[in-house]
C-alpha positions in Angstrom: 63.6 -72.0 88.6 62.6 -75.4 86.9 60.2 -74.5 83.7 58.4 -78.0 82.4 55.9 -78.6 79.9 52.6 -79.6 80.1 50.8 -81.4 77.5 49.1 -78.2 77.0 51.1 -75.7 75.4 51.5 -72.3 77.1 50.0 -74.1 80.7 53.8 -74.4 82.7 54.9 -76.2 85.7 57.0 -73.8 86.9 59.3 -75.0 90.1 61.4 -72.5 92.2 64.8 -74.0 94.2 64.6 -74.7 97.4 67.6 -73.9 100.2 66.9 -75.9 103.2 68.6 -76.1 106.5 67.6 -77.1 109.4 65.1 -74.4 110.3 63.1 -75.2 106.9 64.1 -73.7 103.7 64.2 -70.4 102.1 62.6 -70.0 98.3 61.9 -67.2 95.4 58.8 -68.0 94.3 58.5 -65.1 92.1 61.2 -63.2 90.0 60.0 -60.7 87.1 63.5 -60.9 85.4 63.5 -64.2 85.8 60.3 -65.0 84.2 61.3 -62.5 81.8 64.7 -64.1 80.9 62.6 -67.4 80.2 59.7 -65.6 78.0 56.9 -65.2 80.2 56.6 -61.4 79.7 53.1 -60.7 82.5 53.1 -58.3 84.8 50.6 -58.9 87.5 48.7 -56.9 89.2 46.5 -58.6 92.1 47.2 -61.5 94.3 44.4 -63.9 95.9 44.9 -66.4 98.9 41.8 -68.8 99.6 41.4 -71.2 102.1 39.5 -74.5 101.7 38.4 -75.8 104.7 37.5 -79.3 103.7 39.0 -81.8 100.9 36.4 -81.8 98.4 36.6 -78.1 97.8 36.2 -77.3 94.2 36.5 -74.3 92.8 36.2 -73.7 88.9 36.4 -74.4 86.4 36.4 -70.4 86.0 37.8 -67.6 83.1 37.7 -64.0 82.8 36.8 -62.6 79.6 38.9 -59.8 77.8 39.5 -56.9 78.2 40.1 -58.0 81.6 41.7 -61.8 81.1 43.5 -62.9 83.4 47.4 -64.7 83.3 47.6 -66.7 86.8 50.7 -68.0 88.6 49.2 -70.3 91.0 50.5 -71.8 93.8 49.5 -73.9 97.3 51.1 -72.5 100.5 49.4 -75.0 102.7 48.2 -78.4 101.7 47.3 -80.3 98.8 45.4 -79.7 95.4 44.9 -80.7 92.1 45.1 -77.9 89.5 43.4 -78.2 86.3 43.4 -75.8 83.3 41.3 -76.6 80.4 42.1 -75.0 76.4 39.2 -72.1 75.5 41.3 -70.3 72.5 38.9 -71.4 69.7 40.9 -72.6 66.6 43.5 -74.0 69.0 44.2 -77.8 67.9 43.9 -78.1 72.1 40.4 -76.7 72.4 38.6 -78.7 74.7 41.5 -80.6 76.1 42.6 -80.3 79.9 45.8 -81.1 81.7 46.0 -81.5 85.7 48.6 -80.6 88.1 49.4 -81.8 91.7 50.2 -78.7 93.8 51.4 -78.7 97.5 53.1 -77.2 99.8 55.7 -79.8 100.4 56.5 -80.2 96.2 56.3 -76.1 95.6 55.5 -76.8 92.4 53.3 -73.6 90.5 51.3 -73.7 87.9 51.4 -71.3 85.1 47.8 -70.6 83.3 47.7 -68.2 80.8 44.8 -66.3 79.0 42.5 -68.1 77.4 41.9 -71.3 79.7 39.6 -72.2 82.2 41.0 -72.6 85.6 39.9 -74.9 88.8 41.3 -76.7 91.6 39.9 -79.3 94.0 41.5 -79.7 97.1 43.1 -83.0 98.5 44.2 -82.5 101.9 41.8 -80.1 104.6 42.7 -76.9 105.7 44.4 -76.1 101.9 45.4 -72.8 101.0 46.1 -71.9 97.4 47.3 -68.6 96.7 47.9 -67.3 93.1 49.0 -63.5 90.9 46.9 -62.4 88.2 47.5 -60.1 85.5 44.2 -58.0 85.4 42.4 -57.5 88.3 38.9 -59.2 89.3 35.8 -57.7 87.1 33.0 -59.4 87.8 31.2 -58.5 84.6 33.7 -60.2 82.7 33.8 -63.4 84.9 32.7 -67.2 84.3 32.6 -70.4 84.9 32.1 -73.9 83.1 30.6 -76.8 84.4 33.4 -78.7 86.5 31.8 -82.1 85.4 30.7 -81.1 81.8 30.8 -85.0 80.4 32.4 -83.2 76.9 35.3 -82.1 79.2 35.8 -85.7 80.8 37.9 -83.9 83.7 39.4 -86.8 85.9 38.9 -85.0 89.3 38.6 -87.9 91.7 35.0 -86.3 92.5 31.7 -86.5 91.8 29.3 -83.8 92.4 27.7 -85.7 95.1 30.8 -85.4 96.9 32.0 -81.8 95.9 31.9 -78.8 97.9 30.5 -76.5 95.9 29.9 -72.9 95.7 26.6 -71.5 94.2 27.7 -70.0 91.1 30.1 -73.0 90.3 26.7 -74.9 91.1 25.0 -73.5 88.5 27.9 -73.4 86.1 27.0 -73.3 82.3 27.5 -76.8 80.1 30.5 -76.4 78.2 28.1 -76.9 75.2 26.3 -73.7 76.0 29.7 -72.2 76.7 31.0 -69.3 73.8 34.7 -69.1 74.5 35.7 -65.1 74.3 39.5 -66.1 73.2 40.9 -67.3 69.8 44.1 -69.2 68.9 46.9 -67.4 68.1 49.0 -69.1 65.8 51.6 -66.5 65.3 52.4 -66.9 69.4 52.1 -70.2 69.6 
């Protein structure tokens, strides 16, 4: 597996091999040793698929608050998105910043967001499927969601929210002014 940097630290690109022939190809997308063997000590518990019918689909920007964060390994088994993950770990000299991934199917490129950022996608090509592991399962009394096109983020989407399709509660997502972030920076793991 490829590991790169982001210009986030902690946020990955991680990219499995690919063995091809000509029936398609055959790839490990997940391997606990292997993660392990590079550092990224998670276990996760719970996996999600969605589908997005139509490009425009954007869902985030989202977090779940302690105790029952959530690590995500998030990947797109059909189609085309852009994956954004945004620094909430106040005291972090990356608070506020954001880095954005292409995901597809065809690259098989995954995107590693830890704890303590805010997570979205919007999707680029129709019929998109984006499937991701978390480390904590779904509470809903510790979930959340941020503005997708809060102006102090400045989040290059390629969207408006004219043009988004939107779910209710990302909607009526709080400013990122109004937002109290439930993580701190952790100097000693960074």
């Amino acid at each position: 597996m490829n590991i790169e940097p982001t210009n986030l630290p902690d946020v990955l690109i991680l990219t499995p091999k690919r063995f091809g022939d000509d029936r398609g190809f055959f790839s490990e997308v997940y391997n606990s040793q292997a993660m392990s063997k590079a550092g990224l000590d998670m276990t996760f518990v719970q996996d999600n698929h969605s589908l997005s019918r139509d490009v425009g689909t954007l869902r985030g920007l989202h977090y779940q608050s302690p105790p029952h964060a959530q690590d995500k390994l998030v990947r797109v088994g059909a189609g085309r998105i852009l994956d954004v993950a945004v620094d909430i770990r106040k005291g972090s000299p990356h608070y506020g910043n954001w880095v954005g991934v292409e995901l597809s199917a065809e690259n098989g490129r995954q995107l590693l967001v830890p704890k303590g950022f805010l997570h979205g996608f919007v999707t680029l090509e129709p019929d998109t499927e984006v499937l991701y592991k978390c480390s904590d399962v779904y509470a809903p009394d510790c979930d959340g969601s941020v503005a997708f096109d809060d102006p102090d983020l400045r989040i290059d989407w390629g969207i408006g929210r004219a043009d988004a399709v939107l779910s209710d509660k990302d909607s009526a997502a709080q400013s990122f002014a109004e937002f109290e972030s439930p993580f701190v920076y952790d100097e000693a793991q960074a």
